[in-house]
N, C-alpha and C positions, 0 to 999 in steps of 0.2 A: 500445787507447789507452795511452799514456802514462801512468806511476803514480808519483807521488811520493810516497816513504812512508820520513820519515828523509833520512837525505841523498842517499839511492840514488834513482835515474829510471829506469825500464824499460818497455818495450812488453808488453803482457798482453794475453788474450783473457780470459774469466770462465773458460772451459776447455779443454782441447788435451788430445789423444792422443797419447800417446808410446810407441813398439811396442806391447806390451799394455796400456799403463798410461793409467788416466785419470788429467789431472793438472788439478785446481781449485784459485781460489781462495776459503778459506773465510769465505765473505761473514757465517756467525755470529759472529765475530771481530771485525768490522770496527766502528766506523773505528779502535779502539785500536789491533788486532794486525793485521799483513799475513804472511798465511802462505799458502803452497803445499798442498795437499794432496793425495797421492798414492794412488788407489786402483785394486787390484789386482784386481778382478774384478766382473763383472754386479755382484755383489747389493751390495758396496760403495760403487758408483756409484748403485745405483739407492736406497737409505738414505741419501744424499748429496743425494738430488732429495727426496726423501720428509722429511728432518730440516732441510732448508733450507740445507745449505750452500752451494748453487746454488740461481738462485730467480730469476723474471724467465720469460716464456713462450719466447723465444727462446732465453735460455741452458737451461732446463730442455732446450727441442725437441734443440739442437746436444748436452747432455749424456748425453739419451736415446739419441742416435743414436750416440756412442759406449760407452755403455752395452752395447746391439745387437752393437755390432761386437765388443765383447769376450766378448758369451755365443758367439759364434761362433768365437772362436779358442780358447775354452773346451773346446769340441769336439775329443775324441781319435779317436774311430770313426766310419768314413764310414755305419756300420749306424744309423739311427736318430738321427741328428744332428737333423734338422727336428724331429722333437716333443719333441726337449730343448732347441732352442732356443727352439721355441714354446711353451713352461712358461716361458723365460726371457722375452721378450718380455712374459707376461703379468705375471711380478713386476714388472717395468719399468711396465707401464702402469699396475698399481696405487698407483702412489707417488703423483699428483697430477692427479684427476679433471676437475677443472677445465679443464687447460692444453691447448689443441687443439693447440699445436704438438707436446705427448709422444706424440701420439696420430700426426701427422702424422708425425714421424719415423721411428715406429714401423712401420707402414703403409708406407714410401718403403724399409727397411730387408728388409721385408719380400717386396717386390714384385722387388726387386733379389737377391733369393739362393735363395729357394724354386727350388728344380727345376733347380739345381746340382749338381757334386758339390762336396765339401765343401771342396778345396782351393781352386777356381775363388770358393764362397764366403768365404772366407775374406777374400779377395783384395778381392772386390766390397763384402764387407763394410765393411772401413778404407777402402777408395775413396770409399764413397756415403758414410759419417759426414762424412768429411776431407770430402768438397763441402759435403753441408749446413750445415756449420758456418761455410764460405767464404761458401755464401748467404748466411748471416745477417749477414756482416758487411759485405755490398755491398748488400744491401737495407736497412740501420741507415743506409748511407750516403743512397742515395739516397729514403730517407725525410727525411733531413736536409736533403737539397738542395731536395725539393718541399717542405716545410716551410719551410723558409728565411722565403718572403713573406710568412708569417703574423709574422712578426719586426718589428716597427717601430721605428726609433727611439725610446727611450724608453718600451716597453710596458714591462706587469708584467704578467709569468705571473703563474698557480699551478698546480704540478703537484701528485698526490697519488701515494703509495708511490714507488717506486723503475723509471721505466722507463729507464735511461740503461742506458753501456757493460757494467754488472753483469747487467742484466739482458735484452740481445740482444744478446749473444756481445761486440761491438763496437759503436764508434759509439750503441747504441741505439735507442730509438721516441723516444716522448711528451720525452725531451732531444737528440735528436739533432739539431733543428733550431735549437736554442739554442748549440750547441754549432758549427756553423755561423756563427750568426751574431756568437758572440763571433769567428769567424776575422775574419770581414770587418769586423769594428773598429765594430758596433754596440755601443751600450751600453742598459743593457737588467737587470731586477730581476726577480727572480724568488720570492716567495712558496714556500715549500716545506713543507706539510701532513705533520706530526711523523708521521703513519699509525699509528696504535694498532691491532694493540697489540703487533706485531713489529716499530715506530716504523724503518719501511724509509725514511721517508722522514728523520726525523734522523739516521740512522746512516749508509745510503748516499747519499742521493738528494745532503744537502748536502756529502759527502765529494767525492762525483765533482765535482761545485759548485766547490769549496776546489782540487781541484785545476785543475779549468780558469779557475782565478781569476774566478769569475762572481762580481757581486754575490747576495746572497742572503739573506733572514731565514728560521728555523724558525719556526711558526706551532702551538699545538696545532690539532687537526682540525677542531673544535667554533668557530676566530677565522676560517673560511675565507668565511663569509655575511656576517659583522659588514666587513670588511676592502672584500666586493663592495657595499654599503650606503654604506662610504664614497666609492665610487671609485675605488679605490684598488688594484684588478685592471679587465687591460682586455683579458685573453684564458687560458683556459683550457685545458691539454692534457696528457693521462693517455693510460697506454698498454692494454690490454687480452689479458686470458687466452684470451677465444674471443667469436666476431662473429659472432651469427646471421645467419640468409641475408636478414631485414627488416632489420636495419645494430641492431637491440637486440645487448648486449654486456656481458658478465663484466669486472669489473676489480675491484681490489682493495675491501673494506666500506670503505663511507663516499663511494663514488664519486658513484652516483647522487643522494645528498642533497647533492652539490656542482654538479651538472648541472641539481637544480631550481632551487638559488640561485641560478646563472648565468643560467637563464633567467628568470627571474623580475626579475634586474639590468640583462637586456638585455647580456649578454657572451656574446661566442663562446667555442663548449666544444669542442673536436675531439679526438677520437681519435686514435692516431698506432698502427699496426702492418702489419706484413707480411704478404702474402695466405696465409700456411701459418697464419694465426691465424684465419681465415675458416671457417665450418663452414656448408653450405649445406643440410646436412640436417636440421640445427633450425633448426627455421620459424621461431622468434622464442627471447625470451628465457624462456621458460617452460619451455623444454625444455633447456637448462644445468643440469646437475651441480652445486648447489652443495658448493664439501670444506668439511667442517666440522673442523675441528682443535681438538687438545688444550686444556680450558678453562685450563689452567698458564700459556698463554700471556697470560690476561688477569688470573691471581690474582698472578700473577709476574711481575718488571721486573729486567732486570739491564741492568749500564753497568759503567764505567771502575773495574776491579777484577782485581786480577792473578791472581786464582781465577777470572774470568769466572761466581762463585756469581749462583743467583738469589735475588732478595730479593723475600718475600710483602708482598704491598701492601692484601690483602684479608683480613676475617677470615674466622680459621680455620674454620669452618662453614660459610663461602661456597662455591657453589657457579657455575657461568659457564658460557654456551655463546659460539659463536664461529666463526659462520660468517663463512670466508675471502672470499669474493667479496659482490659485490650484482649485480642486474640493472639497468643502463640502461638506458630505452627511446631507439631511432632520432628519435624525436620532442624529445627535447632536443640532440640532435647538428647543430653546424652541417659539419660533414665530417666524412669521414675520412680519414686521412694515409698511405698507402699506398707501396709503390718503384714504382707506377705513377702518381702522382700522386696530387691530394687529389680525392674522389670523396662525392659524395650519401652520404647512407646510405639506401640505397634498395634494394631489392632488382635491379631492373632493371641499375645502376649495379653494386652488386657484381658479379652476374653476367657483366658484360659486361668486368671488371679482371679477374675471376678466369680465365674460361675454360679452365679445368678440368671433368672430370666430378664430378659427386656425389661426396661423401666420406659414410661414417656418421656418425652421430652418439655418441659414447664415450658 
């Protein structure tokens, strides 16, 4: 996408390989500072996924997979190369439990250079990241296009955390059909849920907003049921970390208590993600990894401060925990937004989009 930051306009991806180099942008920064960051090996990149400066399931998956590609060129000695890349692969999957696409990348990276020699992987390695990364930003597409209808003249979203071009490579999920429809000269309001308590949705969600000149209010998390009470949303859409094989689903805390108020208002809730988000070996949502992260994240708030310091909001004796995702169930979902179309959440439905074999369960 297009990024206007200062006077300057330029075309971005959230992140791009460049010979050995992973290059991001670092989305803790954002919306004050727009910076590049440049990292030189596996465990860089993968501390990068892990500390958030990439973050979104798509951009994690496309990050991870070059992540992969670099423990592989890491590689000096054709003696023993697979079980030191397979120690790297697993610091990789450690960073972010959650995310089925880290896992999916991983896995696709995997299956593509085992039982090579190691110059051939090397090879395949930068090939299959460089694709997957191209996936993700042709399936953001075409999530946007079969999204599109859900666009009416005159709706009000509300979306919650950050699923746009930050966070699936390009184009994104849960914004990408908004982002569509600002092309075709809808006009159209969008509600944006502040996301506590890494507020992804004030800092990116309305950024990417501002730049594609959409209308838009920030909302704290807690105005999102007051706002459907009045009428005042007429369609809901969030993106998702990973999609049981019954269409239950991980996305950012706070989701599911927005999908009961939807339906309880009688609003459509829908999902928006790509089938490498799909896991069909947990049977529902009970079987999701919840990551629980740092309580810092909730005793502490930082903003527009040229130390980027955090400032304590809780006292000093307080203590927080701070699980990152919630489970939805399938039963509040009026679809899902897929690059094959929007689909049930239904098991029969998924399986019949995805048609793939069995994946594990991380």
């Amino acid at each position: 996408m297009f990024v206007k930051f200062g006077k300057t306009k330029k075309w971005f991806t959230a992140s791009w390989l460049k010979n050995s180099d992973v290059k991001m942008i670092d989305q803790r920064l954002l919306p004050f500072e727009f910076k590049v960051i440049t990292l030189k090996n596996h465990k860089e990149t993968a501390f990068a996924i892990k500390d958030m400066a990439i973050r979104g399931a798509g951009s994690i998956g496309a990050a991870a997979a070059f992540a992969c590609a670099q423990a592989v060129l890491e590689c000096k000695n054709e003696r023993g190369w697979e079980e030191k890349v397979s120690a790297s692969f697993e610091t990789i999957a450690k960073t972010r439990p959650t995310a089925r696409d880290l896992f999916y990348a991983i896995e696709r990276l995997r299956k593509k250079i085992f039982g090579k020699n190691l110059q051939e992987a090397k090879v395949l390695a930068i090939k299959e990241a460089i694709m997957i990364g191209k996936e993700y930003e042709q399936n953001g597409k075409l999530i946007g296009r079969h999204g599109l209808k859900l666009i009416k003249e005159g709706s009000r979203i509300l979306t919650h955390c950050n699923a746009g071009w930050l966070a699936l490579h390009d184009w994104g999920s849960a914004l990408a059909p908004l982002y569509f429809a600002k092309r075709e000269g809808r006009k159209f309001f969008v509600f944006v849920d502040e996301t506590r308590p890494r507020l992804q949705g004030a800092k990116l969600t309305s950024w990417e907003l501002l730049n594609e000149g959409i209308k838009h209010k920030i909302i704290v998390d807690n105005a999102a049921g007051f706002f459907m009470q009045q009428g005042k949303i007429d369609l809901c859409i969030v993106g998702a970390d990973r999609i049981a094989a019954n269409g239950d689903f991980a996305n950012k805390i706070g989701t599911y208590e927005k999908a009961i108020a939807a339906k309880e208002n009688g609003i459509p809730f829908y999902v928006a993600a790509p089938k490498s988000t799909f896991d069909l070996e947990c049977k529902n949502g009970r079987k999701i990894e919840i990551e629980e992260r740092a309580d810092e994240e909730v005793l502490f708030v930082n903003g527009f401060d040229s130390t980027h310091r955090k400032i304590r909001v809780a006292p000093f004796e307080a203590k927080a925990t701070n699980p990152a995702f919630d489970i939805t169930p399938a039963k509040y979902l009026s679809g899902i937004i897929t690059e094959r179309g929007i689909i049930k959440p239904k098991k029969s439905y998924i399986k019949k989009v995805l048609m793939v074999e069995n994946r594990s369960c991380a």
